[in-house]
N, CA, C and O atoms as CSV, one atom per row, in Angstrom:
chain,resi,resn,atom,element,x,y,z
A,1,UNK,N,N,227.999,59.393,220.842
A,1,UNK,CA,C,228.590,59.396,222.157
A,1,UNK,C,C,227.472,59.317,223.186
A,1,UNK,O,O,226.545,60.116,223.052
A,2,UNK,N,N,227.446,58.481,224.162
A,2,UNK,CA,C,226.396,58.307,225.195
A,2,UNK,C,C,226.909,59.488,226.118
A,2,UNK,O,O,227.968,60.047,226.404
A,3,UNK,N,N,225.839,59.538,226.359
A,3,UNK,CA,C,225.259,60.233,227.783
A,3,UNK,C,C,225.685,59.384,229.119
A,3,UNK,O,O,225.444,58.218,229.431
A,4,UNK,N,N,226.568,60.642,229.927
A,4,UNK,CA,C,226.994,59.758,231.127
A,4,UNK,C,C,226.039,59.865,232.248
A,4,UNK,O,O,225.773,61.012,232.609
A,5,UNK,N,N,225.525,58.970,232.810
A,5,UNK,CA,C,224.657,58.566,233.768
A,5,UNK,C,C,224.489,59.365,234.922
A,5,UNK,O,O,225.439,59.321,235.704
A,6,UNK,N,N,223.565,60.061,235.227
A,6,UNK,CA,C,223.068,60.942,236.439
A,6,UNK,C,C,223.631,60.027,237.880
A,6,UNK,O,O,222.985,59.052,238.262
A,7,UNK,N,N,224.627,60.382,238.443
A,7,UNK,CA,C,224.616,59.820,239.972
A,7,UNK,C,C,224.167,60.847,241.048
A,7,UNK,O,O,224.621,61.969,241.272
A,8,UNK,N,N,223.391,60.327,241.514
A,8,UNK,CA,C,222.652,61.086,242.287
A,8,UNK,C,C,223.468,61.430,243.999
A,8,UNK,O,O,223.977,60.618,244.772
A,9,UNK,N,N,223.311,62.994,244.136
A,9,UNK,CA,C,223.904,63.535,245.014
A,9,UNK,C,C,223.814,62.891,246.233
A,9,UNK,O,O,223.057,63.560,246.935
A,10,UNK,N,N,224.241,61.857,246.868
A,10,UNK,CA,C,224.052,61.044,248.424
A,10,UNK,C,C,224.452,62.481,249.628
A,10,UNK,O,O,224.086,62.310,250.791
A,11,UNK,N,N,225.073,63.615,249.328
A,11,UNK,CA,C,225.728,64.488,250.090
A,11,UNK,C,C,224.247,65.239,250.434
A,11,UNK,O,O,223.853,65.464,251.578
A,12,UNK,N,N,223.700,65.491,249.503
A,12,UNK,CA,C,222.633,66.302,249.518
A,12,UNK,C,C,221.167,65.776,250.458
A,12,UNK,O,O,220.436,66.135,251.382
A,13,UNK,N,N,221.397,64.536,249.339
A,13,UNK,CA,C,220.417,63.716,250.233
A,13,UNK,C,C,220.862,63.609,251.782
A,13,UNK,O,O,219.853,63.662,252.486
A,14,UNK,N,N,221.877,63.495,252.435
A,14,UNK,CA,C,222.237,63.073,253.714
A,14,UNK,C,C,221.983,64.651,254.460
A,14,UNK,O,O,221.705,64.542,255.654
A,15,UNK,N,N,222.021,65.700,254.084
A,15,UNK,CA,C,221.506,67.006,254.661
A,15,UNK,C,C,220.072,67.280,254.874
A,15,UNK,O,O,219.674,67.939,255.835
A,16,UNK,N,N,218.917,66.522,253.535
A,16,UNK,CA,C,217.658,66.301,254.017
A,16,UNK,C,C,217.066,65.473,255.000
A,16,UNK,O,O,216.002,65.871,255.474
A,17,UNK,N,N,217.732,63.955,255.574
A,17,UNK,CA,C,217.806,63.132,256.123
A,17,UNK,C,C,217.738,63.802,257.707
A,17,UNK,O,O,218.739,64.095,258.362
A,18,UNK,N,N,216.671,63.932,258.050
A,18,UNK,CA,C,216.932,64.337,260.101
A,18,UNK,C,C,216.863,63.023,260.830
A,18,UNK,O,O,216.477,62.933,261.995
A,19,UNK,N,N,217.254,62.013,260.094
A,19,UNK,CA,C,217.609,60.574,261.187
A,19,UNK,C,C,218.216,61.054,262.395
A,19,UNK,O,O,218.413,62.264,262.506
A,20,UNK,N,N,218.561,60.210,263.378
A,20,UNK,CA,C,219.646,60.560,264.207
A,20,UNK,C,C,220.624,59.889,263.633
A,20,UNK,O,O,221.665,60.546,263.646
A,21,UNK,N,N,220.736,58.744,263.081
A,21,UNK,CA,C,221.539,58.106,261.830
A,21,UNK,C,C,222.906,59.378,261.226
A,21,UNK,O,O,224.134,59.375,261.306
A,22,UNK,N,N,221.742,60.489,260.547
A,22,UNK,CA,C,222.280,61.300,260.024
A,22,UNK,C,C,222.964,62.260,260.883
A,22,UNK,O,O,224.095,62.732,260.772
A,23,UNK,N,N,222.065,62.457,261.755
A,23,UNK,CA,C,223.024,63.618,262.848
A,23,UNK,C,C,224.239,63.232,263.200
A,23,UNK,O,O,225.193,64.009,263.152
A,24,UNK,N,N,224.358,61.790,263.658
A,24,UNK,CA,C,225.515,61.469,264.105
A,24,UNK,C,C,226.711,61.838,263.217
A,24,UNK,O,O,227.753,62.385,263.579
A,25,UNK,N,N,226.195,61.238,261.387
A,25,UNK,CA,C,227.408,61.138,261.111
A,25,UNK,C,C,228.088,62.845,260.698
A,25,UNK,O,O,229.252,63.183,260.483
A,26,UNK,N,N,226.488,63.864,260.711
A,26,UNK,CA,C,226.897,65.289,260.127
A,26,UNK,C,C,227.985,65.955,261.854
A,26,UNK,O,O,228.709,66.949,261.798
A,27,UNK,N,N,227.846,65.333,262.806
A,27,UNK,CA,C,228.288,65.590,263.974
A,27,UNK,C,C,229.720,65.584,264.377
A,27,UNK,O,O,230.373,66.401,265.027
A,28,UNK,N,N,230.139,64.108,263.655
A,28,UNK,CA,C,231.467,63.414,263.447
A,28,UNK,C,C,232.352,64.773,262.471
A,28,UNK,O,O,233.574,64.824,262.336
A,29,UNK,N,N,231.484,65.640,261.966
A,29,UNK,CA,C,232.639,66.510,261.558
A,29,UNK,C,C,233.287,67.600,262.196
A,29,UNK,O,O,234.423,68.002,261.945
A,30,UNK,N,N,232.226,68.207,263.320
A,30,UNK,CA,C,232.754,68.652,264.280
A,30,UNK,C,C,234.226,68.718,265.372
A,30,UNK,O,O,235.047,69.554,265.748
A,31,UNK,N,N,233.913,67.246,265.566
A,31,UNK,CA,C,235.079,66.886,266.426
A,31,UNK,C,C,236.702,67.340,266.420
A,31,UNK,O,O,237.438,66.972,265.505
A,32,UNK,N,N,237.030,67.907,267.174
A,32,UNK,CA,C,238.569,68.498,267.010
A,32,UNK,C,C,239.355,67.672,266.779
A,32,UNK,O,O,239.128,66.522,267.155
A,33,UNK,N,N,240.620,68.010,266.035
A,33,UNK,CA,C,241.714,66.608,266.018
A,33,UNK,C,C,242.802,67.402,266.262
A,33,UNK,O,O,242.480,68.569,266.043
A,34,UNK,N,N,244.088,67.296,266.661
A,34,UNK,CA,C,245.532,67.822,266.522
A,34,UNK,C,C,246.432,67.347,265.450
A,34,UNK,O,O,246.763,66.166,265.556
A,35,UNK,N,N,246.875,67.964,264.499
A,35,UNK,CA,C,247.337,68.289,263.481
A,35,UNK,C,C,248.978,68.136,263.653
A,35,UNK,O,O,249.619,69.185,263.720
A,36,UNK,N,N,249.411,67.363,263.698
A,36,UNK,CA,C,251.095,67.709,264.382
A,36,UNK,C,C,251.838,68.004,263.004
A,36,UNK,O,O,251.329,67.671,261.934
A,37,UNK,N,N,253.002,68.612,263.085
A,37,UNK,CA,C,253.964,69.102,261.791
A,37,UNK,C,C,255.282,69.365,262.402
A,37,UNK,O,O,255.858,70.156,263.149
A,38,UNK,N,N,255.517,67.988,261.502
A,38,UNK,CA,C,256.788,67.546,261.974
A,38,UNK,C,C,258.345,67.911,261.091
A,38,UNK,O,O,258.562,67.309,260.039
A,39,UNK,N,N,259.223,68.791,261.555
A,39,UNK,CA,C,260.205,69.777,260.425
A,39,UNK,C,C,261.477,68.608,260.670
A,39,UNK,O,O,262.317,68.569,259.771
A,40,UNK,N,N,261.591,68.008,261.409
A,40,UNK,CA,C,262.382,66.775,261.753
A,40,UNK,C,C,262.553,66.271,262.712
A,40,UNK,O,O,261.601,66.129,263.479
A,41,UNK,N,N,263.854,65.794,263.055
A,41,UNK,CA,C,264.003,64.861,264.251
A,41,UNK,C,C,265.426,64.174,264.283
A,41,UNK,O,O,266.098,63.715,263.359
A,42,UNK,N,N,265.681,64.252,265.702
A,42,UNK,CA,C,267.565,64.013,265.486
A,42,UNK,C,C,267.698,63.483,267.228
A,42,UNK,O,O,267.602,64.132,268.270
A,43,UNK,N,N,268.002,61.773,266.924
A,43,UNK,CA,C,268.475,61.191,268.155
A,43,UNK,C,C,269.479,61.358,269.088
A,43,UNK,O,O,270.644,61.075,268.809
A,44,UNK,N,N,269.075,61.886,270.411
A,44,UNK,CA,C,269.934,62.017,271.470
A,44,UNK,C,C,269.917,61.105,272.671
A,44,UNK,O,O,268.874,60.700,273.184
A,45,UNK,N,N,271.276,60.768,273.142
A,45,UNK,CA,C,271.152,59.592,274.452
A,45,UNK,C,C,270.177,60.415,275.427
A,45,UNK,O,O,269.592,61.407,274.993
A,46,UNK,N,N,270.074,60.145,276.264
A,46,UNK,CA,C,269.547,60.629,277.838
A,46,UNK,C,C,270.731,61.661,278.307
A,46,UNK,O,O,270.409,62.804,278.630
A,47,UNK,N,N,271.987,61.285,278.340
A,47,UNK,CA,C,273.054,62.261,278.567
A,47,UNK,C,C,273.061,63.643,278.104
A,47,UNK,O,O,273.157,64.711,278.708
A,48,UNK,N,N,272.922,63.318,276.776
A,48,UNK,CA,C,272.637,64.509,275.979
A,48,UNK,C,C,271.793,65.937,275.816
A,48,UNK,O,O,271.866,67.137,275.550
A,49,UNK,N,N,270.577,64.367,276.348
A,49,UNK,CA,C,269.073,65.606,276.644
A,49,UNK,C,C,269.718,66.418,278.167
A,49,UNK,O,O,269.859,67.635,278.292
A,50,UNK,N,N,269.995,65.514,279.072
A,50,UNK,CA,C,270.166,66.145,279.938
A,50,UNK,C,C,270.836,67.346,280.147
A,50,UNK,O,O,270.489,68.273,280.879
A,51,UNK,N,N,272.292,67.213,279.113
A,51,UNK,CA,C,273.147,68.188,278.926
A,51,UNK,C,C,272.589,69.525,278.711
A,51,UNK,O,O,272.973,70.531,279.309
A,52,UNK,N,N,271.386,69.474,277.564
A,52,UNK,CA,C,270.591,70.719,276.852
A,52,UNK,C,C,270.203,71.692,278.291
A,52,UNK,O,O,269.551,71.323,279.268
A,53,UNK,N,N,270.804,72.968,278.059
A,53,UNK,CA,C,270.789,74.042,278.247
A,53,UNK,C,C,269.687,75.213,277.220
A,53,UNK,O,O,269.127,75.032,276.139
A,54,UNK,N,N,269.722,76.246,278.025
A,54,UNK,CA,C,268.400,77.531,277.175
A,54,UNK,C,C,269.838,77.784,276.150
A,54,UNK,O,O,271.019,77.627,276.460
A,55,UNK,N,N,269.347,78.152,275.064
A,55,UNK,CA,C,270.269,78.212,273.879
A,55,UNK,C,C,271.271,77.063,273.019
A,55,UNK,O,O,271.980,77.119,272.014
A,56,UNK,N,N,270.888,75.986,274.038
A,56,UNK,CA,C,271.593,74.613,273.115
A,56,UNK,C,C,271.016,74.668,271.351
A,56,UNK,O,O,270.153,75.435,270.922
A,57,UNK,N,N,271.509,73.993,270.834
A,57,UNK,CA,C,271.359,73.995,269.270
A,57,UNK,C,C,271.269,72.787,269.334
A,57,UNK,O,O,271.986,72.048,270.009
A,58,UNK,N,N,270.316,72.457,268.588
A,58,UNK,CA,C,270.327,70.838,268.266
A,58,UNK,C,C,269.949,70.281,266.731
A,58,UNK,O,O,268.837,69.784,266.551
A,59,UNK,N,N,270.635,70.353,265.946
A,59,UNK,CA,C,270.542,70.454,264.697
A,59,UNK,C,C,269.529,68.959,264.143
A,59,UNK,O,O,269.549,67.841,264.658
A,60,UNK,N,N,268.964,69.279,263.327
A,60,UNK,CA,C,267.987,68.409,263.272
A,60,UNK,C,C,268.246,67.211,261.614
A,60,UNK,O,O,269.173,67.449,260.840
A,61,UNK,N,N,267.632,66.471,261.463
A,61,UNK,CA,C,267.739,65.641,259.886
A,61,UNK,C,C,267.724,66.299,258.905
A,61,UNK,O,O,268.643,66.279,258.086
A,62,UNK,N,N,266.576,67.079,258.785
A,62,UNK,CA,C,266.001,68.300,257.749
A,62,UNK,C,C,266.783,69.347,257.474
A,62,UNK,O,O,267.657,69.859,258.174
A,63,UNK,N,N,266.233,69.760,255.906
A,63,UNK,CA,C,267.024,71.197,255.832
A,63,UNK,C,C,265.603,71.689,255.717
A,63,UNK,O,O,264.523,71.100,255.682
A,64,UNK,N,N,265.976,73.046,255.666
A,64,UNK,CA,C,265.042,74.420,255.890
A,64,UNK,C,C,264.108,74.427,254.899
A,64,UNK,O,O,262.985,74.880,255.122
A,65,UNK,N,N,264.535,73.813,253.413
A,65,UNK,CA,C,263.314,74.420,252.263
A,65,UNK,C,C,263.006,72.898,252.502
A,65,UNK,O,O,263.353,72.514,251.385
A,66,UNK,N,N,262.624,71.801,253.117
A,66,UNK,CA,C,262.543,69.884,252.673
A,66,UNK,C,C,261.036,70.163,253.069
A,66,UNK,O,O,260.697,71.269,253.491
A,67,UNK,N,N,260.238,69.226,252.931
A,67,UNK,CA,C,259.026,69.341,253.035
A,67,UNK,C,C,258.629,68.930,253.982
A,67,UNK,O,O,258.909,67.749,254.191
A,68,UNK,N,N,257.835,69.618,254.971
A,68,UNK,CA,C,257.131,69.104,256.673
A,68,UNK,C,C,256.208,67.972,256.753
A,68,UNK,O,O,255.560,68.181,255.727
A,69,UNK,N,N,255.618,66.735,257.356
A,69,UNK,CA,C,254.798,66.192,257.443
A,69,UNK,C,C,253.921,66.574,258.196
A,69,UNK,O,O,254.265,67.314,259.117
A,70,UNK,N,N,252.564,66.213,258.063
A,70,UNK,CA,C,251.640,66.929,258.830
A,70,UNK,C,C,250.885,65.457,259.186
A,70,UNK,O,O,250.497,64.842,258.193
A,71,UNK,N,N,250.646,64.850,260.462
A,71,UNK,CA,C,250.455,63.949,260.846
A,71,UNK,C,C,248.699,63.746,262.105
A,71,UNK,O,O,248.522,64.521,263.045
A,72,UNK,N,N,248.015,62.964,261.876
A,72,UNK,CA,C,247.386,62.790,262.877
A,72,UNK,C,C,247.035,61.606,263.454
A,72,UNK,O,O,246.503,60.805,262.685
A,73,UNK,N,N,247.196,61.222,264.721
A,73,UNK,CA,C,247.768,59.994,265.814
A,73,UNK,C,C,248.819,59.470,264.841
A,73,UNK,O,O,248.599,58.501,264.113
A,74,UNK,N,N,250.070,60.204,264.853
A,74,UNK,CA,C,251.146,59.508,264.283
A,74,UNK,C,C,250.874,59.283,262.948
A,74,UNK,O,O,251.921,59.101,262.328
A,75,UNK,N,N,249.623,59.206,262.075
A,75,UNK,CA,C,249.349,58.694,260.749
A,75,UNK,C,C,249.702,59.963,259.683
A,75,UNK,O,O,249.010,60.981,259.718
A,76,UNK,N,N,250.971,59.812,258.613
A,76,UNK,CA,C,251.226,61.016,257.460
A,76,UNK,C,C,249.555,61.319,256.322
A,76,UNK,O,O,249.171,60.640,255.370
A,77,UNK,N,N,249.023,62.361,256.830
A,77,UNK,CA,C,248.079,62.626,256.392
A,77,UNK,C,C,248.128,63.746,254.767
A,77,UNK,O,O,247.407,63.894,253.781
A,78,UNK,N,N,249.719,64.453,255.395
A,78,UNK,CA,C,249.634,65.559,254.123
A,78,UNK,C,C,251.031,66.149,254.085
A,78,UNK,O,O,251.662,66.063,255.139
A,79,UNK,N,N,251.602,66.713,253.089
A,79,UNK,CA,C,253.485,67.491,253.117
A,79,UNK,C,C,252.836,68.475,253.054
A,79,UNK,O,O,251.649,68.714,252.836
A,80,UNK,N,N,254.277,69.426,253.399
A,80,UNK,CA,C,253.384,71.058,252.893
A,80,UNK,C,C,254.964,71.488,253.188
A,80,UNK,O,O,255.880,70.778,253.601
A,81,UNK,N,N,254.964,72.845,252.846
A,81,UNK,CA,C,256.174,73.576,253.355
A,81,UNK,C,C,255.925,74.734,254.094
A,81,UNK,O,O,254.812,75.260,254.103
A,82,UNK,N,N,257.106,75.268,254.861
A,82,UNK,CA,C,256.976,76.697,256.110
A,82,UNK,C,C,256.909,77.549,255.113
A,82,UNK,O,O,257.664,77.634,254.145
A,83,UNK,N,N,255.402,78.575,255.539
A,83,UNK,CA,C,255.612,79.890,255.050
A,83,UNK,C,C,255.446,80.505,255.951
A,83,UNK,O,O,254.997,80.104,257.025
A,84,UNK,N,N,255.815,81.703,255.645
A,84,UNK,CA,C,256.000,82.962,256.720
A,84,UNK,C,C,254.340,83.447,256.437
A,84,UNK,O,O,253.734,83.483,255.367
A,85,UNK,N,N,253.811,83.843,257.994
A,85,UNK,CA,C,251.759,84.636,257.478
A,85,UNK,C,C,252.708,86.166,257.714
A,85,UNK,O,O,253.848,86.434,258.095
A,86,UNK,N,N,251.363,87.028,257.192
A,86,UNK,CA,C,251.983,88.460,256.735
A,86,UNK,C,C,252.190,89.614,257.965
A,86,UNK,O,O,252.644,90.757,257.921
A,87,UNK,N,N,251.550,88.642,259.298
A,87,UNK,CA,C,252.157,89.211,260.803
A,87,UNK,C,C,252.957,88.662,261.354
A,87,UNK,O,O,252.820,88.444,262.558
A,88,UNK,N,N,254.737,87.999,260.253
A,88,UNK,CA,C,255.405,87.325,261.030
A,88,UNK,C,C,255.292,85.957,261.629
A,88,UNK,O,O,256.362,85.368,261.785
A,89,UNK,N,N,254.352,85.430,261.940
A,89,UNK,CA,C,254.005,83.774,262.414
A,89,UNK,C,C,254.215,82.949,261.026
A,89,UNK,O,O,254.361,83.422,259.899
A,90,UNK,N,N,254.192,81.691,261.391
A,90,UNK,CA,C,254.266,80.579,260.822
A,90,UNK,C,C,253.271,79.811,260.376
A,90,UNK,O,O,252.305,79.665,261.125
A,91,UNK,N,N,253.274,79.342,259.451
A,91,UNK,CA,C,252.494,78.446,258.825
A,91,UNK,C,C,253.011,77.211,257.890
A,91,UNK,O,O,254.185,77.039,257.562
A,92,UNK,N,N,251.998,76.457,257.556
A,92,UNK,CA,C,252.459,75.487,256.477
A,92,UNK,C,C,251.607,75.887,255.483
A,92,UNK,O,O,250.762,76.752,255.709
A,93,UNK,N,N,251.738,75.288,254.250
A,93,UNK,CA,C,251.368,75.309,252.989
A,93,UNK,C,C,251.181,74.073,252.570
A,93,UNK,O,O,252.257,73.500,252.401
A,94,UNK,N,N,250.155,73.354,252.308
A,94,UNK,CA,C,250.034,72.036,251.683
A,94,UNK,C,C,250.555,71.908,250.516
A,94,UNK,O,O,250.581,72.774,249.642
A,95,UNK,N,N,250.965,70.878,250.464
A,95,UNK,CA,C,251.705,70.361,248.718
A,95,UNK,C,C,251.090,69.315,248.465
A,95,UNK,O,O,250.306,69.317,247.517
A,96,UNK,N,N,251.231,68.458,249.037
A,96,UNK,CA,C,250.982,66.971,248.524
A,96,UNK,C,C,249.655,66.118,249.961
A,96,UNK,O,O,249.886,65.410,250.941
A,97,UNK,N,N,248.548,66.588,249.465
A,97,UNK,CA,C,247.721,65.204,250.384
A,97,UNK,C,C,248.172,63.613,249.994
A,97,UNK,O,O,248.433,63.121,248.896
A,98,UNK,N,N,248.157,63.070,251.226
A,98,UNK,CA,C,248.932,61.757,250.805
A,98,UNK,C,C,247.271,60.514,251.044
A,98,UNK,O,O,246.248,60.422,251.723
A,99,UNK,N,N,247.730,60.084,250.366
A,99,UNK,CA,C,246.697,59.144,249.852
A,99,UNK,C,C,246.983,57.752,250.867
A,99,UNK,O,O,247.996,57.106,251.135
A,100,UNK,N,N,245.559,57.660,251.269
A,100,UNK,CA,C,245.874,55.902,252.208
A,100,UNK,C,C,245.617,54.824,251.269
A,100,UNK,O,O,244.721,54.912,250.430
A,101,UNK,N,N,246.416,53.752,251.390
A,101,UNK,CA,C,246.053,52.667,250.706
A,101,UNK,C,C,246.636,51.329,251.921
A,101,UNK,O,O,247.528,51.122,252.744
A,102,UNK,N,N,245.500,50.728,251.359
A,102,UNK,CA,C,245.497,49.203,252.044
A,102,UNK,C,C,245.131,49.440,253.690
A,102,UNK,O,O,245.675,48.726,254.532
A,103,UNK,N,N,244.217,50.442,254.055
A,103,UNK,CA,C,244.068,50.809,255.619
A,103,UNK,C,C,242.525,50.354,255.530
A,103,UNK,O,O,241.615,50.980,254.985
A,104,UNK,N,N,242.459,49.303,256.095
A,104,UNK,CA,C,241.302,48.568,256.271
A,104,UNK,C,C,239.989,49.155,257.130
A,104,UNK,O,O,238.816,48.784,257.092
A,105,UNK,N,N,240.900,50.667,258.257
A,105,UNK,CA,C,239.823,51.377,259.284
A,105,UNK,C,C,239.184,52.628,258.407
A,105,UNK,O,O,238.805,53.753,258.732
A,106,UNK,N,N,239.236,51.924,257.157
A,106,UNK,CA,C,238.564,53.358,256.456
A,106,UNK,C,C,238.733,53.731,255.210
A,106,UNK,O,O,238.214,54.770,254.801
């Protein structure tokens, strides 16, 4: 049985690297993004919206256990489902990272 071939760490190497090359791209991880999580969505005329009152109900596509999308600029990045955190607030839970294919910006 052969011996599988040493690939050499490029991650590591790019942390020894003080290019500005390198800074830039160790920099690019910084940057904030917004995370949106989306539980559904349910079309209303203009009439409708208008109608909405404090306590309107507006029942949505989704049911309660279906799985949330978690989106960034509109793009499905990951599912997950609502869990409860242990002071009452909300959270998601990842399930499924979704995989890009055929996206040419990357």
């Amino acid at each position: 049985m052969a011996n599988p071939e040493k690939i050499p760490d490029d991650t590591a190497q790019d942390r020894r690297d003080s290019s500005g090359r390198n800074a830039f791209k160790r920099s690019i991880y910084s940057v904030p993004v917004t995370v949106t999580v989306s539980i559904g969505q349910k079309r209303l005329s203009v009439s409708e919206i208008l109608e909405l009152q404090p306590e309107s109900i507006v029942p949505l596509t989704a049911r309660i256990d279906d799985p949330v999308d978690l989106t960034i600029d509109n793009k499905l990045i990951a599912k997950g489902e609502l869990v409860e955190t242990g002071d009452g607030g909300i959270a998601v839970k990842i399930i499924e990272i979704v995989e890009r294919s055929g996206d040419s910006n990357g």
